[in-house]
PyMOL Python script that loads the backbone (N, CA, C, O; Angstrom):
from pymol import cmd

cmd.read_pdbstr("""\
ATOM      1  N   UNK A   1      36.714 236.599 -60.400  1.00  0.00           N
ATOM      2  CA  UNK A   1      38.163 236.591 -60.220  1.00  0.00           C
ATOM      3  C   UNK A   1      38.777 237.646 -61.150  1.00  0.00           C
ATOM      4  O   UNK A   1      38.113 237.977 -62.132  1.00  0.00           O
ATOM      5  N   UNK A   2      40.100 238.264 -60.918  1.00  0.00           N
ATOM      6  CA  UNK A   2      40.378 239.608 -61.629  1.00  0.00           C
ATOM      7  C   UNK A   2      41.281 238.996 -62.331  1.00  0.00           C
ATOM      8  O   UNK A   2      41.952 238.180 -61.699  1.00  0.00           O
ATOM      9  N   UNK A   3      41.530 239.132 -63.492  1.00  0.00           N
ATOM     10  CA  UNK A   3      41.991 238.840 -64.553  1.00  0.00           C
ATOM     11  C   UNK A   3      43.439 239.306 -64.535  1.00  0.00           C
ATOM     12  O   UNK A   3      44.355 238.649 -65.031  1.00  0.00           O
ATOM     13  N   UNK A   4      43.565 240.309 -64.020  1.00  0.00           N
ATOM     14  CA  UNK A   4      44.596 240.623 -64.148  1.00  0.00           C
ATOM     15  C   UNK A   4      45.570 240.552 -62.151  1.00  0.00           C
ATOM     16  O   UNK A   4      46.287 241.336 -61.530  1.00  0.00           O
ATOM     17  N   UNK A   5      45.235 239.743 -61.991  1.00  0.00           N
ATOM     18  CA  UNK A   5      45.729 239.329 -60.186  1.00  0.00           C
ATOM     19  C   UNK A   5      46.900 238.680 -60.467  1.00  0.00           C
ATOM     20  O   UNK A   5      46.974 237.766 -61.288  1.00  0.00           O
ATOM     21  N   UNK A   6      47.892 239.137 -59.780  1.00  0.00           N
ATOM     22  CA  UNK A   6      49.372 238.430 -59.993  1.00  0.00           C
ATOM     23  C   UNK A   6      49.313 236.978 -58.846  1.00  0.00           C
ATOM     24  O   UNK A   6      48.777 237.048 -57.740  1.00  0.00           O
ATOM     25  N   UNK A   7      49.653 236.331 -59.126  1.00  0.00           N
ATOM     26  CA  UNK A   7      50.239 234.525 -58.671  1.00  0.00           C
ATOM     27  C   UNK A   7      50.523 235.226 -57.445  1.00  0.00           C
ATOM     28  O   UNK A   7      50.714 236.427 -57.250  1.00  0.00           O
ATOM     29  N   UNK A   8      50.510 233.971 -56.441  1.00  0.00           N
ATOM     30  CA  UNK A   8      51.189 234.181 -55.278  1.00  0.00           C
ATOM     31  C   UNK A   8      52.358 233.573 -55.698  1.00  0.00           C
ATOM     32  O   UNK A   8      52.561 232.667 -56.506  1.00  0.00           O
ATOM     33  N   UNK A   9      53.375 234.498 -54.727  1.00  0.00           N
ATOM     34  CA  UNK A   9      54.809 234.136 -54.950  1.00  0.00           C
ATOM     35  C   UNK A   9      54.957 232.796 -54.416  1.00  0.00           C
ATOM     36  O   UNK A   9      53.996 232.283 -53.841  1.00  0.00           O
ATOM     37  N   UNK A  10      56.204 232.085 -54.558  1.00  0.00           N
ATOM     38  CA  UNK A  10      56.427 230.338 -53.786  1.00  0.00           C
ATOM     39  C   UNK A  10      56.833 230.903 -52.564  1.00  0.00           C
ATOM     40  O   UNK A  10      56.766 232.096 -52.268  1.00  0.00           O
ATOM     41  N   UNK A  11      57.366 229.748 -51.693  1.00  0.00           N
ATOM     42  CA  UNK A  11      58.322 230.071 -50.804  1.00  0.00           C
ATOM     43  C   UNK A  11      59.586 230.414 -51.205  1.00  0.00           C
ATOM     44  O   UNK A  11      60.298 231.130 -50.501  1.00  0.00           O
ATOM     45  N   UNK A  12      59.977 229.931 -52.381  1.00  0.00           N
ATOM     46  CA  UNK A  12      61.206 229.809 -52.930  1.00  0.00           C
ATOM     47  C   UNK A  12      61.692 231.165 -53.139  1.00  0.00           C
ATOM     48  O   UNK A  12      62.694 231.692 -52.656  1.00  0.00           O
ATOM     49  N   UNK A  13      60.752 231.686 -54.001  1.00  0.00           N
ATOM     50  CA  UNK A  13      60.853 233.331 -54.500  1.00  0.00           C
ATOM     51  C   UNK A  13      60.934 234.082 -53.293  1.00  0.00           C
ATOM     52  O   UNK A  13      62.061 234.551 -53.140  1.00  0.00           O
ATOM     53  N   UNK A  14      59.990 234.408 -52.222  1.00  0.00           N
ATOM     54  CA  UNK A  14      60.085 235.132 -51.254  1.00  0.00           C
ATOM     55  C   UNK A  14      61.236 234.408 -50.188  1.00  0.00           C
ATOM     56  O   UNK A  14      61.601 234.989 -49.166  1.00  0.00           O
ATOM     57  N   UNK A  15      61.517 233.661 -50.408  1.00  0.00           N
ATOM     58  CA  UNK A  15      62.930 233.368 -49.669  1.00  0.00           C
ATOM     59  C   UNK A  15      63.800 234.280 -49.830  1.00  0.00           C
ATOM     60  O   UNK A  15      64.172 235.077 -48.968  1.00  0.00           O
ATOM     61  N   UNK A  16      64.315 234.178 -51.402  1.00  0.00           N
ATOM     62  CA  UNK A  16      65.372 234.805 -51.939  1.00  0.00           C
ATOM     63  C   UNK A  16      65.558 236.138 -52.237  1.00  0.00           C
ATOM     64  O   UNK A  16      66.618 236.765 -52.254  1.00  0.00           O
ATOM     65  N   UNK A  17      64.031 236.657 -52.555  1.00  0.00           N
ATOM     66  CA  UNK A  17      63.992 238.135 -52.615  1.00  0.00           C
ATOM     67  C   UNK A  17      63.930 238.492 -51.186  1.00  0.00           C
ATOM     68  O   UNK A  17      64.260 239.672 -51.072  1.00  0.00           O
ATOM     69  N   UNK A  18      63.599 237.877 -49.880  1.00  0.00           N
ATOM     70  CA  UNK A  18      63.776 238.741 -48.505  1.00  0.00           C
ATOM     71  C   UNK A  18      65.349 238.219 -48.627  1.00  0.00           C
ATOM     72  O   UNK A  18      65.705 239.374 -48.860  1.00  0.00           O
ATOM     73  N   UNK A  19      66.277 237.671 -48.661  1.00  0.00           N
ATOM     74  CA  UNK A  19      67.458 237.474 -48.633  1.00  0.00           C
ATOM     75  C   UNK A  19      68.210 238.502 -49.238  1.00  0.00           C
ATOM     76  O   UNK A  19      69.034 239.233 -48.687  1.00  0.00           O
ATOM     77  N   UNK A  20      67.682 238.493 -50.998  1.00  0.00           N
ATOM     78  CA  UNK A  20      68.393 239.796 -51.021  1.00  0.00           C
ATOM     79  C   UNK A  20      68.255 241.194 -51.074  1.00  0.00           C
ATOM     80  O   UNK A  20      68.721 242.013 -51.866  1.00  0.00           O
ATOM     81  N   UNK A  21      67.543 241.318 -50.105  1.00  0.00           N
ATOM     82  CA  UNK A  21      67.564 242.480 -50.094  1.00  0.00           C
ATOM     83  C   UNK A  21      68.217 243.215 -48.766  1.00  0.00           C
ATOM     84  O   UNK A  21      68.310 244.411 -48.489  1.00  0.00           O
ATOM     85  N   UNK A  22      68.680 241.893 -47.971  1.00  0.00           N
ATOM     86  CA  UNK A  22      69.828 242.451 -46.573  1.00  0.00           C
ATOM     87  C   UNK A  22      71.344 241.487 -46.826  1.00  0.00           C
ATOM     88  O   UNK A  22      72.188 241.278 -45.955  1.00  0.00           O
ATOM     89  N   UNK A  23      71.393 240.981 -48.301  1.00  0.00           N
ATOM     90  CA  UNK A  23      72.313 240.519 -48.821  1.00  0.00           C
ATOM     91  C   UNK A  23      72.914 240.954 -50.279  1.00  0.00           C
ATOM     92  O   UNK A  23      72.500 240.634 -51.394  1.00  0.00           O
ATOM     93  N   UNK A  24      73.990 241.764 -49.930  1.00  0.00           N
ATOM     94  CA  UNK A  24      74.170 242.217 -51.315  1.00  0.00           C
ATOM     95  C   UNK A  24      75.259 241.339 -52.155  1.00  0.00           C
ATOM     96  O   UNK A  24      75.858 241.787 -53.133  1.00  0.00           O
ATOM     97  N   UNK A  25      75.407 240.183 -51.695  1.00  0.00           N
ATOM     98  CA  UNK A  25      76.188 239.227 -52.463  1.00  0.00           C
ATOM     99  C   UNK A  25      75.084 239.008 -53.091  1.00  0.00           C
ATOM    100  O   UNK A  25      74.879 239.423 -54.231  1.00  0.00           O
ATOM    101  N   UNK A  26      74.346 238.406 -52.486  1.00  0.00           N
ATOM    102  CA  UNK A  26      73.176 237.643 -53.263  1.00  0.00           C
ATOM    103  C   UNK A  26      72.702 238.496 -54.445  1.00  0.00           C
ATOM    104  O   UNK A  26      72.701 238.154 -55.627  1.00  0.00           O
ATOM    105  N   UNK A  27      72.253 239.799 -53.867  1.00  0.00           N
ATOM    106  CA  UNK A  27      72.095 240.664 -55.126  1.00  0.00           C
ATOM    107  C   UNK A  27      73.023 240.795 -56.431  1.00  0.00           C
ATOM    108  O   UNK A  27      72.534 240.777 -57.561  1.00  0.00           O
ATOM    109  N   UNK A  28      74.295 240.917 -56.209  1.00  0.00           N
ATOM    110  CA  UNK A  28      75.214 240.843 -57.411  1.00  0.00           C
ATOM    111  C   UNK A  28      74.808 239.606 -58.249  1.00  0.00           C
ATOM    112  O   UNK A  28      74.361 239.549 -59.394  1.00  0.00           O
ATOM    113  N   UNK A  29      75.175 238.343 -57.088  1.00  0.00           N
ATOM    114  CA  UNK A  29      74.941 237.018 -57.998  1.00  0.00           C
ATOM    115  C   UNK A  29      73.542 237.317 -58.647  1.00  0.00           C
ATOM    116  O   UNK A  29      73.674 237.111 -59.854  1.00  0.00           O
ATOM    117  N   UNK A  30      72.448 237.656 -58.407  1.00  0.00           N
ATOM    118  CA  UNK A  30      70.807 237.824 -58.870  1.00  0.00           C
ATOM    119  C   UNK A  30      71.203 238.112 -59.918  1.00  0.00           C
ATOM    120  O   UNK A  30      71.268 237.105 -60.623  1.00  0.00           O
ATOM    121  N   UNK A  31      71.700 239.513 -60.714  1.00  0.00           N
ATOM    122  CA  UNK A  31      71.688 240.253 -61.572  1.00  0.00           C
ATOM    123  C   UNK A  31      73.219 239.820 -62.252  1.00  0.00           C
ATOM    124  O   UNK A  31      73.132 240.084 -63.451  1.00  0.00           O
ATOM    125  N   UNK A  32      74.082 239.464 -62.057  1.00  0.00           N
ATOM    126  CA  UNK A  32      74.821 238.302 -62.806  1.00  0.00           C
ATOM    127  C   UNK A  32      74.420 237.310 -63.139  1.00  0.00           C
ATOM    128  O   UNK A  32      74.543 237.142 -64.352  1.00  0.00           O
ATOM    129  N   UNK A  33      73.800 236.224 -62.421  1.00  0.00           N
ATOM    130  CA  UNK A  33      73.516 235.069 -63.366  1.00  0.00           C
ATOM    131  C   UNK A  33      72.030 234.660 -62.831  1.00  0.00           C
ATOM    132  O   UNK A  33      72.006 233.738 -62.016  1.00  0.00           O
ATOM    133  N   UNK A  34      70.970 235.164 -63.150  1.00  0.00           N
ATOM    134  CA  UNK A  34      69.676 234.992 -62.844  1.00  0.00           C
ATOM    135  C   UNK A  34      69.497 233.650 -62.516  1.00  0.00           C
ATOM    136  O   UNK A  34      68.972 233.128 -61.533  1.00  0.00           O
ATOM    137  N   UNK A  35      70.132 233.087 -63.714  1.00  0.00           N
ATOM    138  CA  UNK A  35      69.541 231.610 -64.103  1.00  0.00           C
ATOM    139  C   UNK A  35      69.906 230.537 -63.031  1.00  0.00           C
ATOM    140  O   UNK A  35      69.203 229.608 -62.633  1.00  0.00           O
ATOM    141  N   UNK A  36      71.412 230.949 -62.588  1.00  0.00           N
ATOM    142  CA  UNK A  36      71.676 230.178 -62.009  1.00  0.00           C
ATOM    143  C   UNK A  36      71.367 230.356 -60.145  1.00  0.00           C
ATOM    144  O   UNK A  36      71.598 229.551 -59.243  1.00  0.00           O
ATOM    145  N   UNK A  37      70.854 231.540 -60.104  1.00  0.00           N
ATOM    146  CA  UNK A  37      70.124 231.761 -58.923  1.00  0.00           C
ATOM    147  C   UNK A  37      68.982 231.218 -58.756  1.00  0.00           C
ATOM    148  O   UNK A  37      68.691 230.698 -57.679  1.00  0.00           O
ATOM    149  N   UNK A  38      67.881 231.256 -60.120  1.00  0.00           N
ATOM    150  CA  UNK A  38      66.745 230.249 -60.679  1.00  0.00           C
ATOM    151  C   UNK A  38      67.110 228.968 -60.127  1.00  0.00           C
ATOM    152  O   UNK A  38      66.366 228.755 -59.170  1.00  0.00           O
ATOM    153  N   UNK A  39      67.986 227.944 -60.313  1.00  0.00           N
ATOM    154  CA  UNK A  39      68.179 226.799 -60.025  1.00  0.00           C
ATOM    155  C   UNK A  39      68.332 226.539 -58.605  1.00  0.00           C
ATOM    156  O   UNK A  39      67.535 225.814 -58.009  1.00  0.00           O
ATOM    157  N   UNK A  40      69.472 227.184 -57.948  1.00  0.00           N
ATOM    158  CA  UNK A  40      69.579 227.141 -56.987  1.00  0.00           C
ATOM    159  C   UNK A  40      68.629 227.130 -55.791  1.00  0.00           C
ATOM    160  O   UNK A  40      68.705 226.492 -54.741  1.00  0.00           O
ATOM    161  N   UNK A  41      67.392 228.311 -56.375  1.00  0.00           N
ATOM    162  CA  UNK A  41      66.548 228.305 -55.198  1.00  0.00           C
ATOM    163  C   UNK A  41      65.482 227.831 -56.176  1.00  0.00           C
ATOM    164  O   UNK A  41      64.705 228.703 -56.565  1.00  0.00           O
ATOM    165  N   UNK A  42      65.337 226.738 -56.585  1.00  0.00           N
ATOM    166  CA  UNK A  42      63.909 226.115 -57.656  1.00  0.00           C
ATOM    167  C   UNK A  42      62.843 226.704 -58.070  1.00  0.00           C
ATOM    168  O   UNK A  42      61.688 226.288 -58.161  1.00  0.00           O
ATOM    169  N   UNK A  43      63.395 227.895 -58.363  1.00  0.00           N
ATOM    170  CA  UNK A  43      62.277 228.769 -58.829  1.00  0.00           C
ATOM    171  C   UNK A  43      61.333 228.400 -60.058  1.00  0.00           C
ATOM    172  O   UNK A  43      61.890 228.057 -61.101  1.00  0.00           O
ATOM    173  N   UNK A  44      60.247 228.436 -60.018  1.00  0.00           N
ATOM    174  CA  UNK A  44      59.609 227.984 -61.286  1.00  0.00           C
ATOM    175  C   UNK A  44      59.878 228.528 -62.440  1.00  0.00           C
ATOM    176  O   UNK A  44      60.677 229.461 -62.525  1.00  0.00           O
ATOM    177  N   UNK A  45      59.183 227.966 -63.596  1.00  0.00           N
ATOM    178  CA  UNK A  45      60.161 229.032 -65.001  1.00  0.00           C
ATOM    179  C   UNK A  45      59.021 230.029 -65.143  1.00  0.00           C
ATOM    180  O   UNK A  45      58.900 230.338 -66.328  1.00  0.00           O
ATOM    181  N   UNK A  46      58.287 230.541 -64.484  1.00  0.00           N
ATOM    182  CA  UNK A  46      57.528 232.004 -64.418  1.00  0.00           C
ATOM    183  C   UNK A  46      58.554 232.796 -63.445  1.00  0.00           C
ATOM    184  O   UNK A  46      59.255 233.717 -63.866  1.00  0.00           O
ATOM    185  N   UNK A  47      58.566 232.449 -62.407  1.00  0.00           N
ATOM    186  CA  UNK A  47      59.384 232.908 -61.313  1.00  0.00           C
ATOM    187  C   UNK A  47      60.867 233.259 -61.972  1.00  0.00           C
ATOM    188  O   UNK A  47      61.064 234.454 -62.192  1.00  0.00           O
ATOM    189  N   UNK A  48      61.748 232.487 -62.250  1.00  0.00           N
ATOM    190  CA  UNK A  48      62.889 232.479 -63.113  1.00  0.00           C
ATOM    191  C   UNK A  48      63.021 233.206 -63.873  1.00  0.00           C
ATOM    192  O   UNK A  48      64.085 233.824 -63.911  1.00  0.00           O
ATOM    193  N   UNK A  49      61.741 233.524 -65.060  1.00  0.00           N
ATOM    194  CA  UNK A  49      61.523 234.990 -65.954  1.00  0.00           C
ATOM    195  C   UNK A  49      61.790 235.960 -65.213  1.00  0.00           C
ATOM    196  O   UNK A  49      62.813 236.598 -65.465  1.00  0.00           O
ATOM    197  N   UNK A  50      60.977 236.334 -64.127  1.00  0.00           N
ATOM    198  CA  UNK A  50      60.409 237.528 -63.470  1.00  0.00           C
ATOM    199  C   UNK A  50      61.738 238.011 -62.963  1.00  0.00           C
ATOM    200  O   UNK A  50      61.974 239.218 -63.009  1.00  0.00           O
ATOM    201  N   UNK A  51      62.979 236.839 -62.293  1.00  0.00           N
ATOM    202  CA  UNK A  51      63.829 237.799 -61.612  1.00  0.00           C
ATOM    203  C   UNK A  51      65.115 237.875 -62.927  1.00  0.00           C
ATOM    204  O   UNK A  51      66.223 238.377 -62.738  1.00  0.00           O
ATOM    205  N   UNK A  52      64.683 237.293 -64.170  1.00  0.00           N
ATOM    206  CA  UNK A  52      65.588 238.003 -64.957  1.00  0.00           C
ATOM    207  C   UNK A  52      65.197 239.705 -65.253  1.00  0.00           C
ATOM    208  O   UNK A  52      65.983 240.651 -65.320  1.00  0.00           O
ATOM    209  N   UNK A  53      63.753 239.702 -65.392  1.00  0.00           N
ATOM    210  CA  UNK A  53      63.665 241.209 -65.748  1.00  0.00           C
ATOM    211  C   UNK A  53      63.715 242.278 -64.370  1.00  0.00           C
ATOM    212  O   UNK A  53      63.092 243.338 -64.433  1.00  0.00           O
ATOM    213  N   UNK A  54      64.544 241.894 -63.060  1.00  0.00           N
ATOM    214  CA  UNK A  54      64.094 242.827 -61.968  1.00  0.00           C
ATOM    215  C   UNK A  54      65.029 244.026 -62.819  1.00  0.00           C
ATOM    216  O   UNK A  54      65.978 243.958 -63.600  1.00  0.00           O
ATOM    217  N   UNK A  55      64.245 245.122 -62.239  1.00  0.00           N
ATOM    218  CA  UNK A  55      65.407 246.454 -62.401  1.00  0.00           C
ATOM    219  C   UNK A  55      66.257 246.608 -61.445  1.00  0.00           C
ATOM    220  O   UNK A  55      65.771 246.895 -60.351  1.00  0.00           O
ATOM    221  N   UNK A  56      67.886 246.460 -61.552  1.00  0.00           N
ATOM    222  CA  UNK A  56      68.484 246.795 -60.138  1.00  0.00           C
ATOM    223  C   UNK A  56      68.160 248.127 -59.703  1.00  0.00           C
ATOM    224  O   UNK A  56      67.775 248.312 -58.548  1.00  0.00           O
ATOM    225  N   UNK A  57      68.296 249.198 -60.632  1.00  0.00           N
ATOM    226  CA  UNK A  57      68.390 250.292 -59.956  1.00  0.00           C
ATOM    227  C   UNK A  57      67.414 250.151 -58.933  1.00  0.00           C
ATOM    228  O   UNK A  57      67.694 250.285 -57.741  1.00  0.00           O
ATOM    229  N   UNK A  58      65.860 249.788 -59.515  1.00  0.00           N
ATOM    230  CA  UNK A  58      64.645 249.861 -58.187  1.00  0.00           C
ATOM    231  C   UNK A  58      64.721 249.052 -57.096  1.00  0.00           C
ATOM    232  O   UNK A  58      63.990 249.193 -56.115  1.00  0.00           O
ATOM    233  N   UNK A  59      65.630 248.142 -57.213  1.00  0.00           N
ATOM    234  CA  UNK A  59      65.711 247.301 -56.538  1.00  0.00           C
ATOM    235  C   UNK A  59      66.836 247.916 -55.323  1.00  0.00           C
ATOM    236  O   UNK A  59      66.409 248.052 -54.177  1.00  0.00           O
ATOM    237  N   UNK A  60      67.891 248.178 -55.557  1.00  0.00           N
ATOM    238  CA  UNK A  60      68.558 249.190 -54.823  1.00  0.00           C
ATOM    239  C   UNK A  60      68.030 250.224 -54.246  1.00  0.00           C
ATOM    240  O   UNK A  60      68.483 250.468 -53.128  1.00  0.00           O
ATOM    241  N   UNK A  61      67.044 251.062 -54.728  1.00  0.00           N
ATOM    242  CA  UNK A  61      66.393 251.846 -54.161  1.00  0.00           C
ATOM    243  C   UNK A  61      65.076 251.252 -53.072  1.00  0.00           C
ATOM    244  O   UNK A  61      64.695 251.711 -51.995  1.00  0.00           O
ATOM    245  N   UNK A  62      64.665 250.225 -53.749  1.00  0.00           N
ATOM    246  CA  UNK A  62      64.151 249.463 -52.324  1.00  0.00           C
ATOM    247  C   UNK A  62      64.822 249.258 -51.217  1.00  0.00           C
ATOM    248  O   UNK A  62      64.400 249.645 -50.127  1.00  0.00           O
ATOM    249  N   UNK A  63      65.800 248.708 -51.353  1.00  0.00           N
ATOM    250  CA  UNK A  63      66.929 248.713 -50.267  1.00  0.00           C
ATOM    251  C   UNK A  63      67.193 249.516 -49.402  1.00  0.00           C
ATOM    252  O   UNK A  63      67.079 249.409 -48.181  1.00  0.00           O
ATOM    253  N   UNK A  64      67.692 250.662 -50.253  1.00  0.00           N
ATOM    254  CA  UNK A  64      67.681 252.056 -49.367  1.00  0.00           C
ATOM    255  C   UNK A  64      66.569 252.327 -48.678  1.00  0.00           C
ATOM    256  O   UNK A  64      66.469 252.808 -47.550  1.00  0.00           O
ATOM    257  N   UNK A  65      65.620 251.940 -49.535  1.00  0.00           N
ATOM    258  CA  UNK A  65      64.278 253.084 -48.702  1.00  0.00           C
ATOM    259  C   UNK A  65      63.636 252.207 -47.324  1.00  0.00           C
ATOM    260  O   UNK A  65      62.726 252.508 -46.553  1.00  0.00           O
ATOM    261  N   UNK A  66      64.754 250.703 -47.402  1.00  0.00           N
ATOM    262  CA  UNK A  66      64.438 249.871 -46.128  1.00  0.00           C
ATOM    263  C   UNK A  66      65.225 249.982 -44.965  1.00  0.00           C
ATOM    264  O   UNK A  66      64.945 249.816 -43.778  1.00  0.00           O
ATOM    265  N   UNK A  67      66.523 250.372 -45.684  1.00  0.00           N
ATOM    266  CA  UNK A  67      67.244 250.383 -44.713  1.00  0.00           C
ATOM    267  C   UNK A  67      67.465 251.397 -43.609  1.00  0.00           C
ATOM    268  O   UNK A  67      67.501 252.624 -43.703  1.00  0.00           O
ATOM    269  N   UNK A  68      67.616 250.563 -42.460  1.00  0.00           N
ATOM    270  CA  UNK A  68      67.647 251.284 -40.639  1.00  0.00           C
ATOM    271  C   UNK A  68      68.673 252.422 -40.939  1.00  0.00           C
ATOM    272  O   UNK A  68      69.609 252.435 -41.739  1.00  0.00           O
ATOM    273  N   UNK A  69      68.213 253.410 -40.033  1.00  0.00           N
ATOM    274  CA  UNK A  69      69.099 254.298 -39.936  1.00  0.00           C
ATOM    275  C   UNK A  69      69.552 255.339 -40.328  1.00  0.00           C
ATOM    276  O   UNK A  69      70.564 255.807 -39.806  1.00  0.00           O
TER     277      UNK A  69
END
""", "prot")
cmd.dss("prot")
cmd.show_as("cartoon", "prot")
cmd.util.cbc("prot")
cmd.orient("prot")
């Protein structure tokens, strides 16, 4: 087993990260109040860490580089 293999995400997490990323409310609220986005969608307290440290900028630029058109 590789030592260094990241967790599978929950449902919870990949809920919210496919949400926001064609929701930019959601995104504001993400990066305003992590924590309370944490609760809302029961993210575990690994999970809960992880989307305090997202980078918006990359995260925006994911966006872009998804979006149609």
């Amino acid at each position: 087993m590789d030592s260094e293999a990241r967790p599978t995400p929950s449902r919870q997490l990949t809920e919210l990260l496919g949400r926001a990323l064609l929701d930019k409310a959601l995104r504001d609220r993400i990066f305003a109040d992590p924590e309370a986005i944490a609760l809302q969608f029961d993210l575990a307290a690994a999970e809960a860490e992880a989307i305090k440290r997202l980078d918006r900028g990359k995260f925006e630029a994911t966006v872009d580089r998804l979006r149609w058109g």
